[in-house]
C-alpha distance (Angstrom), angle and dihedral (degrees) to the residues before:
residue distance angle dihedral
X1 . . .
X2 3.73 . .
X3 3.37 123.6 .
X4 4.64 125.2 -146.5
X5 3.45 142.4 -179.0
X6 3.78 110.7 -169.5
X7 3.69 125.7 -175.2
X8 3.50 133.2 -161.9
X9 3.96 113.2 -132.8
X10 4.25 96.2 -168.3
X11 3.83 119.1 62.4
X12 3.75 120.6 -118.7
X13 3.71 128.3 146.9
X14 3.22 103.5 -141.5
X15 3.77 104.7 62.0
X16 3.79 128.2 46.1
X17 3.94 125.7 -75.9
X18 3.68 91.1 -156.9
X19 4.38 132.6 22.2
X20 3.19 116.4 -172.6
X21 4.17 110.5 -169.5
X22 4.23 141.7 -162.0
X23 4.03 90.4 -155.8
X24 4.34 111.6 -171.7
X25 3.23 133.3 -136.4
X26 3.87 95.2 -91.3
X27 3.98 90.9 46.6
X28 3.92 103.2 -106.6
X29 4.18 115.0 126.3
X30 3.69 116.7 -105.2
X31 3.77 105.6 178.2
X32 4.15 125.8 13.5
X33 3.42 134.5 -175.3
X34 3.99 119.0 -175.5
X35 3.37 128.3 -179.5
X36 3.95 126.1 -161.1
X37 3.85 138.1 -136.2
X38 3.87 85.6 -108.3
X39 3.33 95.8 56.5
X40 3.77 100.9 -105.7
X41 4.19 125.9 138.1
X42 3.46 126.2 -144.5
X43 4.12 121.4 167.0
X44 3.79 137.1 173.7
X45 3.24 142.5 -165.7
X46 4.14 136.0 155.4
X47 3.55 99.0 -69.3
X48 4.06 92.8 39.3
X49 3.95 160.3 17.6
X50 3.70 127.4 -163.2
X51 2.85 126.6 -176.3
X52 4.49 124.0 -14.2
X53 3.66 88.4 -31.8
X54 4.01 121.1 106.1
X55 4.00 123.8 159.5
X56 3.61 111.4 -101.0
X57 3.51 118.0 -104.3
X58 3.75 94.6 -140.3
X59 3.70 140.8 74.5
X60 3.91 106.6 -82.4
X61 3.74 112.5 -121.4
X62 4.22 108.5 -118.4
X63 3.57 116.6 -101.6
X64 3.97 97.3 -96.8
X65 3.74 92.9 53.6
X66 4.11 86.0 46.5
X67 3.53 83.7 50.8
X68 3.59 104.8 50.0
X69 3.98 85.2 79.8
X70 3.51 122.3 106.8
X71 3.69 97.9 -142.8
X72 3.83 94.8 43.5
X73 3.98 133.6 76.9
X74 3.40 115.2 -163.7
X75 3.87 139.1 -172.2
X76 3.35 147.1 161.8
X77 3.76 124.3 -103.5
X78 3.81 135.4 -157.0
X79 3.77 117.4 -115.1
X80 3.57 84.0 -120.2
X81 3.70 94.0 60.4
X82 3.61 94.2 44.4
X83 4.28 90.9 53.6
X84 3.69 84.8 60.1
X85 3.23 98.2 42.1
X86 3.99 90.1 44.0
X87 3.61 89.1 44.2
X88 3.93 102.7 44.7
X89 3.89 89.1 53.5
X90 4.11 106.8 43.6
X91 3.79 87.5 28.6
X92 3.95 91.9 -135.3
């Protein structure tokens, strides 16, 4: 598992100011948690979607390639970090 933080440089309301992703070994998402310019959460994971957010359905790009984007900081979290992130926002 890989572990990202990804956040979104240029403001617009309709996409997510911050993603925070449980990448597998293959590349796919398993768990998301995005949160918006307004303020508003939305996560996802196998078992559920609240909210806008859904898993993508494609192979995420790695963390230099995210990060090659002008209007996107990237990094690498811990799995610890992401559990409490994961865990502060769906409250599970």
């Amino acid at each position: 598992m890989r572990y990202m933080h990804i956040e979104l440089t240029t403001a617009e309301e309709r996409v997510p100011q911050i993603i925070y992703s449980e990448i597998d070994d293959v590349g796919y998402e398993v768990r998301k948690v995005e949160i918006y310019f307004d303020g508003s959460v939305g996560y996802a994971s196998s078992e559920n979607e609240v909210g806008k957010t859904l898993l993508a359905d494609q192979v995420i790009p790695t963390l230099e390639e995210i990060d090659s984007d002008n209007e996107i900081i990237a990094t690498q979290l811990s799995r610890e970090d992401f559990e409490i992130i994961w865990a502060s926002y769906t409250k599970q």
